[in-house]
OpenMM code with the backbone's topology and positions (N, CA, C; nanometers):
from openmm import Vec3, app, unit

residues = "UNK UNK UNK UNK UNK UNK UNK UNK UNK UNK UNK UNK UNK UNK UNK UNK UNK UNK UNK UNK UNK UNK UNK UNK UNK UNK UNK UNK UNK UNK UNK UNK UNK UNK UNK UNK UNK UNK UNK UNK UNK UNK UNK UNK UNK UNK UNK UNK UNK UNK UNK UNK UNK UNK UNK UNK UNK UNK UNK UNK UNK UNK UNK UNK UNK UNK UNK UNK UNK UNK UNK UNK UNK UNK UNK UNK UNK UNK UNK UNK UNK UNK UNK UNK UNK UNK UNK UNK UNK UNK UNK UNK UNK UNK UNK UNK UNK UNK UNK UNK UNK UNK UNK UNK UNK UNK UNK UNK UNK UNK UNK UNK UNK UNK UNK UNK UNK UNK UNK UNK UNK UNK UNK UNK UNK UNK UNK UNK UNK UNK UNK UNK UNK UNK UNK UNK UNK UNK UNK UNK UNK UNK".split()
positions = [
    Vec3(2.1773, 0.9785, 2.6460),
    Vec3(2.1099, 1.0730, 2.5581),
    Vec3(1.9628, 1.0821, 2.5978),
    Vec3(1.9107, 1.1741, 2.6070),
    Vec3(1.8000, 1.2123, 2.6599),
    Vec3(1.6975, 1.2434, 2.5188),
    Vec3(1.5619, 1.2386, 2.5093),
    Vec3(1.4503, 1.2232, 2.4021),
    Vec3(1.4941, 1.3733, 2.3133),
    Vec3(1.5265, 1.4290, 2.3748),
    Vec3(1.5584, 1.5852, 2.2525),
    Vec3(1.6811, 1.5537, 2.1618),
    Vec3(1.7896, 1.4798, 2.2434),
    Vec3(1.8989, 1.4468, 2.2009),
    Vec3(1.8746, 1.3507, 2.0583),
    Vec3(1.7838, 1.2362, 2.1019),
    Vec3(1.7889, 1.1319, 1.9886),
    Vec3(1.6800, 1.1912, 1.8914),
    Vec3(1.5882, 1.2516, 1.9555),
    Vec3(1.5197, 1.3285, 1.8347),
    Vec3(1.5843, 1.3916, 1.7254),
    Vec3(1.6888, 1.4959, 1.7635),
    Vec3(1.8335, 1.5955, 1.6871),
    Vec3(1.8586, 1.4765, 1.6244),
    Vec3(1.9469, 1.3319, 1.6796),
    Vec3(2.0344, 1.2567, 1.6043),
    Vec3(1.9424, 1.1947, 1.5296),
    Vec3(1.8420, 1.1535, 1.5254),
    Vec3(1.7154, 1.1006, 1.4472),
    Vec3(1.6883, 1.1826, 1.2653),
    Vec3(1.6906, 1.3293, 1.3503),
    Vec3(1.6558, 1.3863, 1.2294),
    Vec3(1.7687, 1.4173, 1.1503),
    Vec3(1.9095, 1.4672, 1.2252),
    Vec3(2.0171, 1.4573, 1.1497),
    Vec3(2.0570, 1.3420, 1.0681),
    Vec3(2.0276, 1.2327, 1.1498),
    Vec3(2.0683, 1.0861, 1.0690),
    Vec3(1.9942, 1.1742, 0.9231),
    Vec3(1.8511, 1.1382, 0.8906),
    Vec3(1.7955, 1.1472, 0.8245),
    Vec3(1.8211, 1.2260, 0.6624),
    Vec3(1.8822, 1.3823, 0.7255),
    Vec3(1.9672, 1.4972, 0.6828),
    Vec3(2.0393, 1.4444, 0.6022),
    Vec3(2.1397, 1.3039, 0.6967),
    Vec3(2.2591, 1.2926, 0.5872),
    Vec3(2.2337, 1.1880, 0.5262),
    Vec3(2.1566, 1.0930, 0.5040),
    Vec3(2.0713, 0.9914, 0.3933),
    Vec3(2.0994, 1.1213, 0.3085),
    Vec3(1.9365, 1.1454, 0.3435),
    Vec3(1.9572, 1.2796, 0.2174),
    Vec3(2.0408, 1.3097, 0.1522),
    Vec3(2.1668, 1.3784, 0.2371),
    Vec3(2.3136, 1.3996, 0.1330),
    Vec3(2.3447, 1.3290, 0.0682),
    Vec3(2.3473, 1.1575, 0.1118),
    Vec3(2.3812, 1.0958, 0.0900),
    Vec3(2.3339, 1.0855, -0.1205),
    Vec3(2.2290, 1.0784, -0.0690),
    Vec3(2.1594, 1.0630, -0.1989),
    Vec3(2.1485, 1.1499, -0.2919),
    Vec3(2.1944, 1.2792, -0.2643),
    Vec3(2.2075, 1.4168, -0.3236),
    Vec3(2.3200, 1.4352, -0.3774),
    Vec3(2.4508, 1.2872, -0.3894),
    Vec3(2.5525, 1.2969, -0.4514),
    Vec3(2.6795, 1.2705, -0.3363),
    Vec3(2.6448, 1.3203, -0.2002),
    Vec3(2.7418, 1.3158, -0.0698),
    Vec3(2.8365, 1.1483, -0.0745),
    Vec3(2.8652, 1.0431, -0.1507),
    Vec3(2.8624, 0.9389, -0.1347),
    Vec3(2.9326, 0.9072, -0.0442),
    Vec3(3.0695, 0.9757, 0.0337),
    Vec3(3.1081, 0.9572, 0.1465),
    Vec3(3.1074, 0.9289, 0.2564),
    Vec3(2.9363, 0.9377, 0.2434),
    Vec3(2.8634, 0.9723, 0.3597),
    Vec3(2.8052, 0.7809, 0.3994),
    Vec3(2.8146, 0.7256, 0.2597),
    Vec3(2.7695, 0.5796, 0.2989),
    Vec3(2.8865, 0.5305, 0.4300),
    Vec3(3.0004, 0.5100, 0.4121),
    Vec3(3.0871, 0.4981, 0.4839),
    Vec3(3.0515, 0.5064, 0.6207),
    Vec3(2.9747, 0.6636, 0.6894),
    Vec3(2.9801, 0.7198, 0.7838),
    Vec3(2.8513, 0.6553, 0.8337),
    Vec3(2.7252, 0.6199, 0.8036),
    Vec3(2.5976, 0.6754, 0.8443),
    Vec3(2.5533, 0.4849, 0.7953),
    Vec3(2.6144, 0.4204, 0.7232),
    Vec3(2.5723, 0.2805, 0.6766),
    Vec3(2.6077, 0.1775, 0.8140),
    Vec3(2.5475, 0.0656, 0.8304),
    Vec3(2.6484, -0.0043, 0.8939),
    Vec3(2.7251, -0.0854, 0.7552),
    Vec3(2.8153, -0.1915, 0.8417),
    Vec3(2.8975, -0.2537, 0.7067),
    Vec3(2.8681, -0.3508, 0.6533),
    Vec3(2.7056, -0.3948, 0.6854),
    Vec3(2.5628, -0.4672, 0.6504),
    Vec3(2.4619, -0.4625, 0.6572),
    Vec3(2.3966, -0.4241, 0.5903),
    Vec3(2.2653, -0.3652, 0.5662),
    Vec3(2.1423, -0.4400, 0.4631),
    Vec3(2.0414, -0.4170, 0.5031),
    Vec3(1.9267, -0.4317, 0.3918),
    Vec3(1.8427, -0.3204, 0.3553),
    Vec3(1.8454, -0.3004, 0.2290),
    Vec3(1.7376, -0.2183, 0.1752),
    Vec3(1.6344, -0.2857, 0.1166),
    Vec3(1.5139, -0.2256, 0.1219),
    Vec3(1.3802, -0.2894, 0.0843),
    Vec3(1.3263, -0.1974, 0.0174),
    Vec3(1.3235, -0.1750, -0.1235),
    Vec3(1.2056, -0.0773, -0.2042),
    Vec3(1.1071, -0.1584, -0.3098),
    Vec3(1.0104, -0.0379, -0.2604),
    Vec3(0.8646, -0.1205, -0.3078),
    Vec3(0.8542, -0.0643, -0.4908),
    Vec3(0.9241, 0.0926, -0.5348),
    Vec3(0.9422, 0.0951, -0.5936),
    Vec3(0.9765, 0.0247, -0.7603),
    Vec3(0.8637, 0.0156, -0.8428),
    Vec3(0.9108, -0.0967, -0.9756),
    Vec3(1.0699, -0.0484, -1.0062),
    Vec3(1.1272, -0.1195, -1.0729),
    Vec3(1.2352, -0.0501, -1.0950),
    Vec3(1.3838, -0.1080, -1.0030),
    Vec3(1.3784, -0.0957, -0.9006),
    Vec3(1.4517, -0.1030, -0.7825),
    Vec3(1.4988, -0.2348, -0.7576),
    Vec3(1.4493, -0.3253, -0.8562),
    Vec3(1.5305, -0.4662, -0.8314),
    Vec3(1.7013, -0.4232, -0.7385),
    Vec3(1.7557, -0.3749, -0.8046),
    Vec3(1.8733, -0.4003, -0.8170),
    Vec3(1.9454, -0.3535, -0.6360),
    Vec3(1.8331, -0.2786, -0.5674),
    Vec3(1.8742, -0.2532, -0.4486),
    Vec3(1.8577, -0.4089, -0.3456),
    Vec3(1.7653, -0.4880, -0.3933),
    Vec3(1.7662, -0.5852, -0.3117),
    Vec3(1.9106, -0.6815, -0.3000),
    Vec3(1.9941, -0.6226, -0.3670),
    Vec3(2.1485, -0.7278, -0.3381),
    Vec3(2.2758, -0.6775, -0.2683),
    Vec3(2.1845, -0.4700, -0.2388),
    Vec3(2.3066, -0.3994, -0.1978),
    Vec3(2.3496, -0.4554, -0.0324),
    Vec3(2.4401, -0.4698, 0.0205),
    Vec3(2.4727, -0.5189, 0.1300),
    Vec3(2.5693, -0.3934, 0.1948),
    Vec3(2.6602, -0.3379, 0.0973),
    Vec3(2.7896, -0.2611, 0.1905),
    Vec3(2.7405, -0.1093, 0.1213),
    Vec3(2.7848, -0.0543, 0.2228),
    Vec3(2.8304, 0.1125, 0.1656),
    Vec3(2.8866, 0.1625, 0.0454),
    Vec3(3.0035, 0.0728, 0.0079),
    Vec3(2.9999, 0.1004, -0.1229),
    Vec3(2.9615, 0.0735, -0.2720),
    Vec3(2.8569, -0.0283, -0.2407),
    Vec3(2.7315, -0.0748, -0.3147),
    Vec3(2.6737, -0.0224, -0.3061),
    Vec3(2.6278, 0.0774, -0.2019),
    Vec3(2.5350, 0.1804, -0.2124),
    Vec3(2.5381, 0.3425, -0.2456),
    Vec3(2.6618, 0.3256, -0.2480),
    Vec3(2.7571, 0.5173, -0.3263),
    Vec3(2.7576, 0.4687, -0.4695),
    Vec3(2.8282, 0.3039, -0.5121),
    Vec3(2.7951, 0.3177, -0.6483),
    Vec3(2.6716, 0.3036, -0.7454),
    Vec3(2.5834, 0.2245, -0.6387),
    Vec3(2.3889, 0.2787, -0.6974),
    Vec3(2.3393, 0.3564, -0.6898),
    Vec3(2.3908, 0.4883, -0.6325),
    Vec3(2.3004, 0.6519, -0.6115),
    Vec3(2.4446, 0.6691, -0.7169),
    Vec3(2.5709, 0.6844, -0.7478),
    Vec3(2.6019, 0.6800, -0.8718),
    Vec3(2.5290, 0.7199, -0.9810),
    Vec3(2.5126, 0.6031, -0.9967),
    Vec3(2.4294, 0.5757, -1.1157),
    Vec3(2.3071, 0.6118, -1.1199),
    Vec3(2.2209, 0.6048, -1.0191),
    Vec3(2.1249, 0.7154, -1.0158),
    Vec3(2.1348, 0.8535, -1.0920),
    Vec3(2.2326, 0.9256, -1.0036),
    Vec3(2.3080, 1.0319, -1.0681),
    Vec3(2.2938, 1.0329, -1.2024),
    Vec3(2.3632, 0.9486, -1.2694),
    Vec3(2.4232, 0.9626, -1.3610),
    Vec3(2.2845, 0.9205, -1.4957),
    Vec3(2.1713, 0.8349, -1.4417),
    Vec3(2.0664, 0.8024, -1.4945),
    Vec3(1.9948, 0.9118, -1.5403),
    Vec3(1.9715, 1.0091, -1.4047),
    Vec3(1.8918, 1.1154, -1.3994),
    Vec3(1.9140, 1.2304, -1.3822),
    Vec3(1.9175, 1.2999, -1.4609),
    Vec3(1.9799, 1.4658, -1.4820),
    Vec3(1.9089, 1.5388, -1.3850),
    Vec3(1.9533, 1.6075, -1.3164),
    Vec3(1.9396, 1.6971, -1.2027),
    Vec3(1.8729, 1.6643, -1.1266),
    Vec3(1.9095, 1.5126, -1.0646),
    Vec3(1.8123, 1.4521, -0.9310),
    Vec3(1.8548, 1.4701, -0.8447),
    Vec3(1.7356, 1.5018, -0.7343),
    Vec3(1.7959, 1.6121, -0.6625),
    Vec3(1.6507, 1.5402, -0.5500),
    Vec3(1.6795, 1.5134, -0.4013),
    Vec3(1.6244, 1.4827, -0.2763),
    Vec3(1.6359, 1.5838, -0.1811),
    Vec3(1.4427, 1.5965, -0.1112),
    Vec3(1.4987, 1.6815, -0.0188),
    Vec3(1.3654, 1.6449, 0.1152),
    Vec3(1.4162, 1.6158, 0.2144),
    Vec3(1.3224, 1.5872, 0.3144),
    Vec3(1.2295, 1.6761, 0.3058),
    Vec3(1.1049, 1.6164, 0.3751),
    Vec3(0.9528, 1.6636, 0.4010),
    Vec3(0.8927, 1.6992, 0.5160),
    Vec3(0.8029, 1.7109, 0.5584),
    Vec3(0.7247, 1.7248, 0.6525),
    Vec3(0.8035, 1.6735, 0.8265),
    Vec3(0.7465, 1.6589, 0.8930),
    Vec3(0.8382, 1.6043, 1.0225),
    Vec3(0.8657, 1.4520, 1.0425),
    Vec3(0.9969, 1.4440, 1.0633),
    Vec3(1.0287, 1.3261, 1.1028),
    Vec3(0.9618, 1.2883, 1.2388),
    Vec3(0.9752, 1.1119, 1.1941),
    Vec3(0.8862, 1.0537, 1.3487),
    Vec3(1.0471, 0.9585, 1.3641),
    Vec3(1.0576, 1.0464, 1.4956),
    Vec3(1.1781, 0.9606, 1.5853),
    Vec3(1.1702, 0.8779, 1.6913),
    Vec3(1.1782, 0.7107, 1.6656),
    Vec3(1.1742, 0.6253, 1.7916),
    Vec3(1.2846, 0.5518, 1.8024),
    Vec3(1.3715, 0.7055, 1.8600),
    Vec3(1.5198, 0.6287, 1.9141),
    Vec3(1.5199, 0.6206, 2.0660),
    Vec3(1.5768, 0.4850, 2.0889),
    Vec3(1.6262, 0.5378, 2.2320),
    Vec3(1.7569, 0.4505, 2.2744),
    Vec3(1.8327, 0.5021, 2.3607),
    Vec3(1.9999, 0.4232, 2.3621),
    Vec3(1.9876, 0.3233, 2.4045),
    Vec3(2.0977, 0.2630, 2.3130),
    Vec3(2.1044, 0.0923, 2.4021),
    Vec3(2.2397, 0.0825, 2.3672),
    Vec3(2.3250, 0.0826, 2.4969),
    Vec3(2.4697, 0.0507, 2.4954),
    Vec3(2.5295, 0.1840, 2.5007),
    Vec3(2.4454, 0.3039, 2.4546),
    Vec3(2.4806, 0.4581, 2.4800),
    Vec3(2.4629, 0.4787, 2.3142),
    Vec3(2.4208, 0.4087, 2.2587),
    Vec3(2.3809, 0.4465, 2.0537),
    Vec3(2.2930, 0.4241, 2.0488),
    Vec3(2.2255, 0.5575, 1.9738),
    Vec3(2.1071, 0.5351, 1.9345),
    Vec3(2.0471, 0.3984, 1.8756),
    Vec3(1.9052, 0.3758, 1.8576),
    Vec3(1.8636, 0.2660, 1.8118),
    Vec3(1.7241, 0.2878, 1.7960),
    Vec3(1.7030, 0.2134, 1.6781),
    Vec3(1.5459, 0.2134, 1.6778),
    Vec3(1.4864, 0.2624, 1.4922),
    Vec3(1.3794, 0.3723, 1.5432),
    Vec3(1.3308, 0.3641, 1.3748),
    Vec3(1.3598, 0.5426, 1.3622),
    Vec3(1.3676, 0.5495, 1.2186),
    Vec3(1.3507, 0.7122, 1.2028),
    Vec3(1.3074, 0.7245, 1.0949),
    Vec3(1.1542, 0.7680, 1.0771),
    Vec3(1.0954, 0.7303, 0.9462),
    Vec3(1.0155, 0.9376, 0.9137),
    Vec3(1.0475, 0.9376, 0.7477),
    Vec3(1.0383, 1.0783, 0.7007),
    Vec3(0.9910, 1.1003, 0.5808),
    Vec3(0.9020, 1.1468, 0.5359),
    Vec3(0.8577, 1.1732, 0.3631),
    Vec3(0.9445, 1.2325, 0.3045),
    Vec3(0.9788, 1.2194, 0.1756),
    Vec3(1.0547, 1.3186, 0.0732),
    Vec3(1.0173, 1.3663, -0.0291),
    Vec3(1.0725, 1.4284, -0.1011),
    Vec3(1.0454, 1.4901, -0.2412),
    Vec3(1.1564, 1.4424, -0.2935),
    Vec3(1.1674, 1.4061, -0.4151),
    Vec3(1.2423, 1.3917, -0.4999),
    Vec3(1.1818, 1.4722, -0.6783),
    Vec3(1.3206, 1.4928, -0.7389),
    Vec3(1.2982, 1.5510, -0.8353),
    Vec3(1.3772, 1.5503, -0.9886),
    Vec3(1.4037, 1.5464, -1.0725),
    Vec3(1.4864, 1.4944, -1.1810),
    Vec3(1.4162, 1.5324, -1.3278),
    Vec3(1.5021, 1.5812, -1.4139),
    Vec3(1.4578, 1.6430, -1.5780),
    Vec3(1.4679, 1.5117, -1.6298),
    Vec3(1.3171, 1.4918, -1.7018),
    Vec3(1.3208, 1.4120, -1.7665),
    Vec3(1.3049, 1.4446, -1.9401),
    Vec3(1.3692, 1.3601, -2.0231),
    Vec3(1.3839, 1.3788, -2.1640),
    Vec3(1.2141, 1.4080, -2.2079),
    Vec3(1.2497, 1.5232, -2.2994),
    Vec3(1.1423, 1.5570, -2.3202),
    Vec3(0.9596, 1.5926, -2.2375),
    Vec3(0.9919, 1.5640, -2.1136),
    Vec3(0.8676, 1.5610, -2.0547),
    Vec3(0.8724, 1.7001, -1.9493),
    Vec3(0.9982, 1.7456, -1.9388),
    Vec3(1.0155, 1.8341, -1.8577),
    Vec3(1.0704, 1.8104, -1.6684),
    Vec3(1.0206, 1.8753, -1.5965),
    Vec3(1.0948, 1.8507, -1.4437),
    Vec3(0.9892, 1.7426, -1.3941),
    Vec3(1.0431, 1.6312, -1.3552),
    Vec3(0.9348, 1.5077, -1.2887),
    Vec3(0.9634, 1.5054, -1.1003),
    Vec3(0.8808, 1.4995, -1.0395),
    Vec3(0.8282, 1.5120, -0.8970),
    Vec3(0.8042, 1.4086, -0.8532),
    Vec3(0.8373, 1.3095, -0.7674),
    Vec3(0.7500, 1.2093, -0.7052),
    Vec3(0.7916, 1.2827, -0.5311),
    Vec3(0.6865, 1.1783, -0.4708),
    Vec3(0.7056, 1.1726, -0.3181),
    Vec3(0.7045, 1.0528, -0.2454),
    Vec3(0.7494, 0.9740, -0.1428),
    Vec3(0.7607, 0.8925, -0.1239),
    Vec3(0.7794, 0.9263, 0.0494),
    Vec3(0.8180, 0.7894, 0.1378),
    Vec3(0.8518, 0.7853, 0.2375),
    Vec3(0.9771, 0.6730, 0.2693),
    Vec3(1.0645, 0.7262, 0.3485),
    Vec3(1.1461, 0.5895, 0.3910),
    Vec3(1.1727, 0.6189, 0.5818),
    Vec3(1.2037, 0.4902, 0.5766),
    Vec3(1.1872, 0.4234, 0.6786),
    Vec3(1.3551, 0.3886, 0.7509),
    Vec3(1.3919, 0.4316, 0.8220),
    Vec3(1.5373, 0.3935, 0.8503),
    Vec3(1.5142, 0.3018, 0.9751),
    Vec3(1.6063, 0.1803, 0.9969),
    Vec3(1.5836, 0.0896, 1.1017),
    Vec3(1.7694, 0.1618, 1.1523),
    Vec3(1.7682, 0.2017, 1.2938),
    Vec3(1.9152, 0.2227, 1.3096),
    Vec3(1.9733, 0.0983, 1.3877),
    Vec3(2.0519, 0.1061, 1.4223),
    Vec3(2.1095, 0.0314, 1.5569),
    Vec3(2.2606, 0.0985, 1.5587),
    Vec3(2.3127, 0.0814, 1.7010),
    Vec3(2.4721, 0.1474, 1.7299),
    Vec3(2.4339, 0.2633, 1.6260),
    Vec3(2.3791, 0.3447, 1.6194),
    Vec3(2.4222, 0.4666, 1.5429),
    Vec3(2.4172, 0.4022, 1.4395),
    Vec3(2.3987, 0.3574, 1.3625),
    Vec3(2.4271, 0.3389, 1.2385),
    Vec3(2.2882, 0.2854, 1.1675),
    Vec3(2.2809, 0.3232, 1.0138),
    Vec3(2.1365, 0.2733, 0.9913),
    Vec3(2.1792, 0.0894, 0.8838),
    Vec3(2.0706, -0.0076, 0.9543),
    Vec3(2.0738, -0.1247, 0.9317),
    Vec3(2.0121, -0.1470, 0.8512),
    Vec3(1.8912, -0.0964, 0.8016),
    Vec3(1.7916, -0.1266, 0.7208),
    Vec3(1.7303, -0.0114, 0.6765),
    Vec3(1.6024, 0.0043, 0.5418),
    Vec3(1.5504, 0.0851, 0.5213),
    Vec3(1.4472, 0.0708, 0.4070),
    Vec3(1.3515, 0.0625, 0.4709),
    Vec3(1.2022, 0.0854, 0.3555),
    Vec3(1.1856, 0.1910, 0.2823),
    Vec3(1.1789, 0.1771, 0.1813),
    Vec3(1.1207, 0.2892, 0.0853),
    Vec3(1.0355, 0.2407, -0.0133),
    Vec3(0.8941, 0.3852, -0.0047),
    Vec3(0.8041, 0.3426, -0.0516),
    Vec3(0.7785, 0.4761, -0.1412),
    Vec3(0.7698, 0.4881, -0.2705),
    Vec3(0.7363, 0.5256, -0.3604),
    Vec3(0.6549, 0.5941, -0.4432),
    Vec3(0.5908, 0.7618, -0.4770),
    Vec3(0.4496, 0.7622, -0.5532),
    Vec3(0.5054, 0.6913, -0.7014),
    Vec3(0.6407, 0.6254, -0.7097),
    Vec3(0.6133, 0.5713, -0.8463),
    Vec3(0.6048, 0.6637, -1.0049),
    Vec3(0.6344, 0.6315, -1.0941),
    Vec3(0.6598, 0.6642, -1.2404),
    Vec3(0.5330, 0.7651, -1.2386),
    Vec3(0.4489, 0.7036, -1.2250),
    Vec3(0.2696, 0.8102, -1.2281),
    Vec3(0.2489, 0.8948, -1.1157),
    Vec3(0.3192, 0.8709, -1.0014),
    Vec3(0.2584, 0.9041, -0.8746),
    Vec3(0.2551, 1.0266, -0.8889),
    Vec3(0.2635, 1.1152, -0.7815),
    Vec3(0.2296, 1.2996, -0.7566),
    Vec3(0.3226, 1.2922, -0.6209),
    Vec3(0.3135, 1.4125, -0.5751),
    Vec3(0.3969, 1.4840, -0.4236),
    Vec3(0.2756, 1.5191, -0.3466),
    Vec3(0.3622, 1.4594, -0.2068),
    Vec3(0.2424, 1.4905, -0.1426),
    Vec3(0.2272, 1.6322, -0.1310),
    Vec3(0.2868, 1.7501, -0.1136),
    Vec3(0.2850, 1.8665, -0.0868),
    Vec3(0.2811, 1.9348, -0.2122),
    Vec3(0.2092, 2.0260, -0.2841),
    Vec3(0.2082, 2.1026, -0.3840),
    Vec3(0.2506, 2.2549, -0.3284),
] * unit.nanometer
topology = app.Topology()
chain = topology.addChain("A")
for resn in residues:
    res = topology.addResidue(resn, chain)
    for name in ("N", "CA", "C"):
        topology.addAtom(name, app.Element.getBySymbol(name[0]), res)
């Protein structure tokens, strides 16, 4: 795979997080490996530090779901892709800002922005930072 190539699979990876988190949960299966760490800096987020499999992680965006009425993720600005093959699979980092969005009781439509961080290896993502504007925070893009 040549730098345009892993760039495409970089940002597609990215794409289907997204879905992922937009309700797609199928998608853990496809795009997870079958051990993983997540790391959020996010208050709140205890509960991601114990997820390990894919389907620990379809049933915590679940509940996400199901927490937050019309939450809804959507990538940002340009992804920074540092893949390059090892063994013929991608590998490396693919890190991207987002928007996120969700009705909150009584307060109306709430906005944060944040960034995450995907660690891949073999195609598959191993790890992933996410960092947060948080309960108060703002978006970066108005």
């Amino acid at each position: 795979m040549g730098d345009d190539e892993m760039r495409t699979f970089g940002t597609g990876l990215f794409d289907r997080w997204t879905a992922l988190w937009n309700g797609e949960l199928g998608l853990a299966d496809e795009i997870m490996a079958p051990d993983f760490v997540l790391r959020y800096a996010q208050a709140g987020t205890d509960a991601f530090d114990e997820i390990r499999t894919p389907q620990q992680l379809a049933r915590i965006v679940a509940g996400w779901h199901e927490s937050h009425a019309g939450l809804r993720f959507a990538a940002e600005g340009t992804a920074v892709v540092d893949l390059t093959p090892a063994d013929g699979a991608p590998t490396g980092l693919v890190a991207r800002p987002y928007h996120a969005s969700f009705a909150a009781d009584g307060a109306g439509k709430v906005a944060r922005s944040g960034v995450d961080i995907l660690r891949v290896s073999d195609g598959l993502i191993v790890e992933v930072w996410s960092v947060s504007s948080g309960a108060a925070g703002r978006t970066f893009y108005r």
